[in-house]
C-alpha positions as a Markdown table, in Angstrom:
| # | Residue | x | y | z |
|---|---|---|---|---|
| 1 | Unk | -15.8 | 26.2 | -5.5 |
| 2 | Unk | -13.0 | 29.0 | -6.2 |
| 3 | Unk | -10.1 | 28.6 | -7.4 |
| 4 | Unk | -8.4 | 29.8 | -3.7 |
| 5 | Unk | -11.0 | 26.8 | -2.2 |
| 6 | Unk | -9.9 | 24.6 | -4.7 |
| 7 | Unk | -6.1 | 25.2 | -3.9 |
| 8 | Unk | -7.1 | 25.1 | -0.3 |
| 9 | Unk | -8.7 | 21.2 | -0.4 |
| 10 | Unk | -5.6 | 20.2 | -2.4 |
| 11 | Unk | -3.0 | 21.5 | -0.3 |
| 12 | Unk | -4.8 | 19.5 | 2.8 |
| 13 | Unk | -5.0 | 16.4 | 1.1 |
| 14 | Unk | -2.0 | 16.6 | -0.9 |
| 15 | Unk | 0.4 | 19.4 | 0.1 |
| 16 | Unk | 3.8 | 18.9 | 1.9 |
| 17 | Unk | 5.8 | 17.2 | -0.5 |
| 18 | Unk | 7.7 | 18.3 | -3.4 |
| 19 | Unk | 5.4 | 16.0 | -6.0 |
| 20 | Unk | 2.4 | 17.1 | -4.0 |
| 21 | Unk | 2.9 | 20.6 | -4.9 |
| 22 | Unk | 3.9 | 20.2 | -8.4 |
| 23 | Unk | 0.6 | 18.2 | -8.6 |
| 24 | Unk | -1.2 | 21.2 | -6.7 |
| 25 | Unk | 0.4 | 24.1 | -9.0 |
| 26 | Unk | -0.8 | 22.5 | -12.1 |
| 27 | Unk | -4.1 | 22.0 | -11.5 |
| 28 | Unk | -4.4 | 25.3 | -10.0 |
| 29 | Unk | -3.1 | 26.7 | -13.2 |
| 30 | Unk | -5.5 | 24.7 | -15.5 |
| 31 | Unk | -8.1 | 24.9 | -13.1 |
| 32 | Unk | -10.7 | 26.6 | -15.3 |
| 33 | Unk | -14.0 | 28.0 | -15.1 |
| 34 | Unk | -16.2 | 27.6 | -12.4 |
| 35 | Unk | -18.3 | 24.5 | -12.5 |
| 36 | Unk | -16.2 | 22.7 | -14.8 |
| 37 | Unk | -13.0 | 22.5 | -12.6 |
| 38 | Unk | -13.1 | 19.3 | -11.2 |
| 39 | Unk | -14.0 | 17.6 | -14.5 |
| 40 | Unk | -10.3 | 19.1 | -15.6 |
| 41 | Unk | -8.5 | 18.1 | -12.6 |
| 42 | Unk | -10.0 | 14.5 | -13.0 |
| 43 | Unk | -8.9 | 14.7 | -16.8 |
| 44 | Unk | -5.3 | 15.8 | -15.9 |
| 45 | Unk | -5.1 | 13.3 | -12.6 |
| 46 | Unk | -6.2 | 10.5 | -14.6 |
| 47 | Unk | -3.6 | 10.8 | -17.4 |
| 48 | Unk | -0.7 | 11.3 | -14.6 |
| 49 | Unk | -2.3 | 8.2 | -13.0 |
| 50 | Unk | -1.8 | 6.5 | -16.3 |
| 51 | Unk | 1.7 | 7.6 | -17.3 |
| 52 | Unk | 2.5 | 6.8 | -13.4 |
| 53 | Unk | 1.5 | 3.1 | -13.5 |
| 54 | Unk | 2.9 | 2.5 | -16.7 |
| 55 | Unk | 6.7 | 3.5 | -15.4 |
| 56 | Unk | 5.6 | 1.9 | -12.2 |
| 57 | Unk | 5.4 | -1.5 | -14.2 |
| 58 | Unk | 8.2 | -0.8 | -16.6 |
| 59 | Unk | 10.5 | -0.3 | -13.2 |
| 60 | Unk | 9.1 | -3.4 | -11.6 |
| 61 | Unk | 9.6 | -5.5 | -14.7 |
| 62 | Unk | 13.4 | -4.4 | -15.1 |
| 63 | Unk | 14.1 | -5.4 | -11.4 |
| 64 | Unk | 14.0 | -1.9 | -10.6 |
| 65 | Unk | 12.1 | -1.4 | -6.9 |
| 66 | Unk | 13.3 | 1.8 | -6.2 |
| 67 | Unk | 12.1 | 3.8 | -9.1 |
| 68 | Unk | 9.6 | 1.5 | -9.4 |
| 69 | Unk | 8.4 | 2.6 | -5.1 |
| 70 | Unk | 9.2 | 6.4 | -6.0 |
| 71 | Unk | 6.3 | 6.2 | -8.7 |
| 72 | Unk | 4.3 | 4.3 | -6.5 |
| 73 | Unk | 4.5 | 6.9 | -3.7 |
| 74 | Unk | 3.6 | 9.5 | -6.4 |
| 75 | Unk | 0.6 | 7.1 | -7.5 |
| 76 | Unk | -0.6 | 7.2 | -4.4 |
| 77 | Unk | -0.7 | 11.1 | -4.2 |
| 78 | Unk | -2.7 | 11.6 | -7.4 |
| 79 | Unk | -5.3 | 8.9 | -5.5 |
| 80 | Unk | -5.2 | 11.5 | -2.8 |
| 81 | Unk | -6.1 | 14.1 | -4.8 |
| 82 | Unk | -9.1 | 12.5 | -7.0 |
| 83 | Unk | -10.6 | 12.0 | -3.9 |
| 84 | Unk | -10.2 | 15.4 | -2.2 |
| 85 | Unk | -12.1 | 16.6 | -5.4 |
| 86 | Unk | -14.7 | 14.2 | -5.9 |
């Protein structure tokens, strides 16, 4: 896949908001060489995933439901993307 396909499959499955995109520019930034690419996007999805859920708890814990739904709405775009690049 090239990078331009690459960008392509992300902006359908992910594009449209202003998370989406910021997820979409930096993996098309890091996206690497060819045949390796997804490997790095998983790497870098997985450790937003991570850093996402843990201020999703920390909000929930605190009694804070909005911030705690505004990471959970991003949570659910980085699960959007690992499985547009599977």
């Amino acid at each position: 896949m090239t990078k331009d396909e690459f960008k392509k499959v992300l902006t359908d499955a992910i594009g449209g908001s202003a998370y989406g995109d910021e997820v979409i520019a930096d993996l098309v930034a890091n996206f690497g060489e060819e045949g390796k690419y997804a490997q790095n996007a998983k790497d870098r999805l997985d450790d937003r995933l991570g850093t996402l859920k843990g201020w999703e708890k920390k909000h929930r814990e605190e009694g804070d439901a909005a911030k705690a739904d505004e990471e959970a709405a991003k949570i659910a775009i980085v699960e959007k993307a690992l499985k547009a690049i599977a």
